[in-house]
N, C-alpha and C positions, 0 to 999 in steps of 0.2 A: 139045382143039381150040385152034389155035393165034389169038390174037386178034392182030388187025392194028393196024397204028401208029396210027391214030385212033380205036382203043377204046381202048389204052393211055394216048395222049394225054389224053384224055376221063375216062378213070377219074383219071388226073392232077392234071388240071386240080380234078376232084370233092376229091379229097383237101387240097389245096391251098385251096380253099375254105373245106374243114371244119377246116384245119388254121387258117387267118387269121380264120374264125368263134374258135375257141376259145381264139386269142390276143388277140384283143378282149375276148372274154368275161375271160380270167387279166386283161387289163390295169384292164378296171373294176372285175373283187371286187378283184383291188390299190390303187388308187385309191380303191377304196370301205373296204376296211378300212384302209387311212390316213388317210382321212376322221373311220374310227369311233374310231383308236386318238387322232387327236388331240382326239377328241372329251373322249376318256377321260382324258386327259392334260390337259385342261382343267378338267374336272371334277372327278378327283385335287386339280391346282392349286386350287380353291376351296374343297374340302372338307378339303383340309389347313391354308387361310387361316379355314375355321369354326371349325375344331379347334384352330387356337394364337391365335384370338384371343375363344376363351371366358372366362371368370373363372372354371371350374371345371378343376379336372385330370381326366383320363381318361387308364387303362391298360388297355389291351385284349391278356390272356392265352390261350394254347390250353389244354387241357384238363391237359397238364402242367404250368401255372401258368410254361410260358415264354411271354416278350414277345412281342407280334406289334406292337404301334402304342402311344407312348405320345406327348400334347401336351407344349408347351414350358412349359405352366401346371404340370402336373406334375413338370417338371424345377426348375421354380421353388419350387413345393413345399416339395418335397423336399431342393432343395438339391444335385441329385444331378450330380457333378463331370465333364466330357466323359469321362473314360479310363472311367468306371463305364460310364456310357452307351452306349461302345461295347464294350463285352463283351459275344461273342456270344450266351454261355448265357445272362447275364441272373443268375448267380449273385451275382455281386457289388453288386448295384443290391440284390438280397432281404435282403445283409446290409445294406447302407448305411441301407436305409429301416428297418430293423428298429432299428437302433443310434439311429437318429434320433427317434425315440420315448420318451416319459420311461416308460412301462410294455411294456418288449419282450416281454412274456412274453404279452400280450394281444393282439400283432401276431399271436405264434404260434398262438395257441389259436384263430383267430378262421381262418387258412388254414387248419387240420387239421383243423378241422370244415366249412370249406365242401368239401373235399378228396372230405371223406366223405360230404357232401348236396350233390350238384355243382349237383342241377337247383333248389336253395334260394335266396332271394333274402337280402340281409343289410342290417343298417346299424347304424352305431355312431359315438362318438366318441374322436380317438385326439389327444393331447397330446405337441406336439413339444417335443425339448429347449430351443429358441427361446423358445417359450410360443406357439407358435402350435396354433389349434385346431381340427383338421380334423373337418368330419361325413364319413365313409366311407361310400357303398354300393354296392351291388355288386349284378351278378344277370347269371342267367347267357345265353347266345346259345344258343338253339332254333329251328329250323327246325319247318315246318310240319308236319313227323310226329314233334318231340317230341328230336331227335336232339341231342347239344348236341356246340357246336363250341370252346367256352370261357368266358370270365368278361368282362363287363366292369364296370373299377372307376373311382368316380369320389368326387373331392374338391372340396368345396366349404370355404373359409375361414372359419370362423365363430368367430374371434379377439373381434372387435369387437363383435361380439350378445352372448360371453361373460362380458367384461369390463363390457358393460353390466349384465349381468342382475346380476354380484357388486355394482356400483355400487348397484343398485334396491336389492339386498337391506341393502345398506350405512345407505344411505340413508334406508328405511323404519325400520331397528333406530335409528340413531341420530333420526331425527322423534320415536318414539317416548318413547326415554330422555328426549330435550328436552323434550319435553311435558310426561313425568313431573315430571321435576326442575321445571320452570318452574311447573305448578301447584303444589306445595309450597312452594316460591321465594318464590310471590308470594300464598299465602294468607298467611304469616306475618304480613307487613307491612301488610297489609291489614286484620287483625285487629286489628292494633293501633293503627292510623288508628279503626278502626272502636269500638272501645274507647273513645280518646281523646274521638273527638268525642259518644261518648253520654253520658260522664261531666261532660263543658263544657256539655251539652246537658241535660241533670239536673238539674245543682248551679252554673249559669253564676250564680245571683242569691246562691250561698249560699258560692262559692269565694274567695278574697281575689285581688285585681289580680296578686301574686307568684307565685300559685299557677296562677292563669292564663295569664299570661306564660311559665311555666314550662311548661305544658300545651301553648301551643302552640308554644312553641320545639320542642318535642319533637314535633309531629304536623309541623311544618316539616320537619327532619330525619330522619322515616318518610319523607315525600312525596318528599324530594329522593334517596333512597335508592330508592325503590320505579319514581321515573321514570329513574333510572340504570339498572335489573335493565328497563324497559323498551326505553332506549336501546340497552343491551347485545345484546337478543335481536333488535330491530330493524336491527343493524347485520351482527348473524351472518346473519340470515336473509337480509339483501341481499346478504351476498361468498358464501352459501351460492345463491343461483339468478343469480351473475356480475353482477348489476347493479353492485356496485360499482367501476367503472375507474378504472384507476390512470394516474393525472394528475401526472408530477411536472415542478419549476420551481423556480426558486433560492431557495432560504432562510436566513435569517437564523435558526438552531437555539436563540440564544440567546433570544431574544426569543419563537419559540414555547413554548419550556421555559417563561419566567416567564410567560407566558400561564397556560398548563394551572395551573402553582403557585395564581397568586390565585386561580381559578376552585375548586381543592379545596381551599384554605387553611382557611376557613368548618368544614369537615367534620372536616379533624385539630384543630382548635382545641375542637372539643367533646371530643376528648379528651386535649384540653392535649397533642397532638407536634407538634412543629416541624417544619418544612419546611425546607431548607435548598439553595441551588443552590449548589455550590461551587466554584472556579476559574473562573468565567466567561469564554469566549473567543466571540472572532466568530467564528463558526464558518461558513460560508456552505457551504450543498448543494443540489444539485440529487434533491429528492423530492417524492413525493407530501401537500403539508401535511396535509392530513385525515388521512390515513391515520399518519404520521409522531405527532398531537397525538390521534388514538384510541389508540396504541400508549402513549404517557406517561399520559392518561387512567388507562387500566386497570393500568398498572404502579403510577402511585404512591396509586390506589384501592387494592389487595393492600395495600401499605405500609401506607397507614391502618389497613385494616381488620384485619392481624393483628399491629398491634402493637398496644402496652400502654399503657394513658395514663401520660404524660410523658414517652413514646418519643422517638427522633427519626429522620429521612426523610434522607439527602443522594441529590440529585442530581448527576453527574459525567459530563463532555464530555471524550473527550482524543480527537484526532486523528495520524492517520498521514499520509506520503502516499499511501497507498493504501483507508486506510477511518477512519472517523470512531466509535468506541466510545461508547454512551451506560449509564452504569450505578444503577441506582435501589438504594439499599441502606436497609435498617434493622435496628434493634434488637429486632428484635420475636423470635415463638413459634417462629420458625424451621422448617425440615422435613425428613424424616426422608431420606434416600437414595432408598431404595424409592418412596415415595409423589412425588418428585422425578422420577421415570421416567415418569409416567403423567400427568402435569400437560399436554402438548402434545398430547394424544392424544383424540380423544375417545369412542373405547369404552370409556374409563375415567372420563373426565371426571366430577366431584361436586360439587356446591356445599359448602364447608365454611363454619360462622359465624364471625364474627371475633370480637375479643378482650371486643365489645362486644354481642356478639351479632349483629352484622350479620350481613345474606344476599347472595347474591350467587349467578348462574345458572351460576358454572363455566366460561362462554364465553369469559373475556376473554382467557389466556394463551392460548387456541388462535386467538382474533384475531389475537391478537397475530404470531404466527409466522404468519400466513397472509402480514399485513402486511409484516413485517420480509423473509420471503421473494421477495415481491412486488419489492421493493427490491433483492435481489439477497445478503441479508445473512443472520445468522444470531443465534442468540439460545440464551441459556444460564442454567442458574441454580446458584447457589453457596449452602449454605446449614447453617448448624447449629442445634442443637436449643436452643432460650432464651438464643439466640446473636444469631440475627437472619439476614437471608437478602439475597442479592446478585443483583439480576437485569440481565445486561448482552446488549445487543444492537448488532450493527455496523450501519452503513451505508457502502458502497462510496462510494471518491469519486468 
C-alpha cells in the first residue's frame, strides 16, 4: 500500500527527531567524556607532582621486569643519564643501575629470585659506588583475584642514618678505650699522692724539715701532673661534644710561646732540661689563642716528659708568606716509624710513661691536630730513636 505525502512527511519528520535526540545525546557523552578525560589529566598532573616530589624513588616494572613509570627521585638516585632514560627496552638503565653498585652481583641474585617468586615481597640494602646507601623494597601489584600485573620498587636514602650508626659505633669503642686508659692514667698518680701523704702523716714529727720539703716538693709535682691528665681529658671531652669554638684574633705568637715556656719551666727544671725559644720574631697571626697556647702546652709537655734529665727543648717560629711553621724539638727517647703512624689516631691511641715515669692520657697529639686543623694547617712529626724527635705544625697566614 502506497502511503501518501503526509505519512512520509510524518515518518520524516519522526526520524529527524530521533536523529537530533541522538545528536544531543553524542554531543553530551562528548562533552561529558571531555569533562572526564580532563579530569584525568588533572589528576595524572598531581599524581605525577606526588611521585617527583617524594624523597623516596620508585620504579614501577611489568611482569617482564620492563619499565612502565619511574620518579625523578629515582633518576636522582641512580644518577641515571637522559639518553639511558629514553631507551625503550629499559635494557640499558638495568646495566647502568647494576654497574652503579659496589656489589653487582647481589643486584643480580636479588632480580632472579624475585623472577622466580614474582608474588614474594623483598627488602635489602644496596651500596652505591658514591657511597651512597640505598634501603630497597619491593613487592609485587596484585589485583583482587591474586593476578599479578608487575613489581613495584622503591628507594629510600639511608646515607646519613648509616654514617651515623658507624659514628655511634666509633664513638662508644673509643668512650670505652678512654675510660680504660684514663682509670689506669690516673690511679698511678694518685697512689702516689696517696702514699706520700700517709708517709708525712705517719712520721711528720719523726721526718727532718729536708726530707719533708722534699716530700712535698714531690706530692706538688704528682698534683700538678695529675691536674694536667685532668685538664687534658677535660679539654678532649669538650672538642669531643663541639663545645669548643674556634674563636680566632690577632696575635702576638711570640709572646704567647714565652707564656706557655714560664708556665712549664717549673716541670722541666725537676729534670734539669732547658727550655729554650730560639730566633725570636714578631710574628703577628690571626688564630684562635686558646687553642693555639693548648697546642704548645701539650707539645712541649711530650718534650719534657720523654726526654732525659739534662736534655734540652728548643722552640722555633719561622714564617712564609703564606704560612707561619712552629717546631718543638728535643733530644730525648725519640720514636720508632711504626709507632709514629698511630700517634694522631685514636683507635690506636696509648698513654706511654715518660723518661721519669710520668703518665699521661695519650689525648694530647690528637688535640693537637684536631686544633692545628681547625686553623686550617697541618702537623707532623720527625723523629729518631735516642736521637730526639721534631714536632712542627703550620698555621696559614
Amino acid at each position: 500500500m502506497n502511503k501518501s505525502e503526509n505519512e512520509l512527511i510524518a515518518e520524516l519528520n519522526k526520524m529527524q527527531e530521533k536523529y537530533s535526540a541522538l545528536e544531543a545525546k553524542y554531543d553530551n557523552d562528548i562533552n561529558l567524556l571531555r569533562e572526564q578525560e580532563k579530569e584525568l589529566r588533572l589528576r595524572l598532573l598531581f599524581l605525577e607532582g606526588i611521585a617527583n616530589s617524594t624523597i623516596d624513588g620508585f620504579l614501577v616494572v611489568d611482569l617482564f621486569g620492563q619499565k612502565i613509570l619511574q620518579n625523578n627521585r629515582t633518576v636522582e638516585l641512580w644518577k641515571i643519564p637522559q639518553e639511558v632514560i629514553d631507551d625503550p627496552e629499559g635494557m640499558n638503565q638495568i646495566k647502568h643501575v647494576m654497574h652503579m653498585t659496589v656489589n653487582p652481583q647481589q643486584f643480580v641474585d636479588e632480580i632472579d629470585y624475585l623472577r622466580e617468586h614474582p608474588n614474594e615481597k623483598s627488602r635489602d640494602e644496596l651500596e652505591l659506588i658514591d657511597g651512597t646507601v640505598l634501603d630497597r623494597y619491593s613487592s609485587p601489584v596484585l589485583d583482587s583475584d591474586g593476578k599479578n600485573y608487575g613489581r613495584i620498587w622503591t628507594f629510600h636514602d639511608v646515607t646519613e642514618r648509616k654514617n651515623f650508626e658507624k659514628q655511634l659505633i666509633q664513638l662508644n669503642s673509643d668512650k670505652d678505650r678512654f675510660i680504660s686508659i684514663l682509670a689506669h692514667d690516673l690511679r698511678s698518680p694518685f697512689n702516689s699522692l696517696l702514699g706520700f701523704v700517709g708517709l708525712l702523716k705517719k712520721n711528720l714529727h719523726v721526718y727532718s724539715i729536708e726530707k719533708i720539703e722534699k716530700m712535698v716538693e714531690s706530692i706538688d709535682c704528682v698534683s700538678r701532673r695529675t691536674y694536667d691528665l685532668l685538664e687534658e681529658t677535660l679539654l678532649w671531652a669538650s672538642v669531643q661534644s663541639k663545645k669548643t669554638i674556634y674563636s680566632p684574633s690577632i696575635v702576638n705568637i711570640d709572646a704567647a710561646i714565652t707564656e706557655v715556656i714560664n708556665i712549664l719551666e717549673p716541670i722541666a727544671k725537676l729534670k734539669n732540661i732547658k727550655i729554650e725559644y730560639v730566633d725570636k720574631k714578631e710574628i703577628q697571626l690571626n688564630i684562635d689563642i686558646y687553642m693555639f697556647k693548648a697546642i704548645l702546652r701539650n707539645l712541649i709537655s711530650n718534650a719534657i716528659k720523654f726526654t732525659r734529665e739534662g736534655g734540652n727543648i728548643e722552640i722555633l717560629a719561622a714564617y712564609t708568606e703564606s704560612e707561619t711553621t712552629i717546631k718543638v724539638s728535643d733530644n730525648g727517647v725519640g720514636m720508632r716509624p711504626e709507632f709514629i703512624k698511630t700517634l694522631f689516631d685514636f683507635s690506636y691511641f696509648q698513654s706511654n710513661k715518660g723518661t721519669a715515669n710520668e703518665v699521661g692520657t695519650g689525648l694530647g697529639l690528637i688535640l693537637c691536630k684536631e686544633f692545628v686543623v681547625k686553623h686550617g694547617g697541618k702537623i707532623w712529626i720527625e723523629s729518631t730513636i735516642n736521637k730526639g724527635t721534631v714536632v712542627s705544625f703550620t698555621l696559614p697566614v
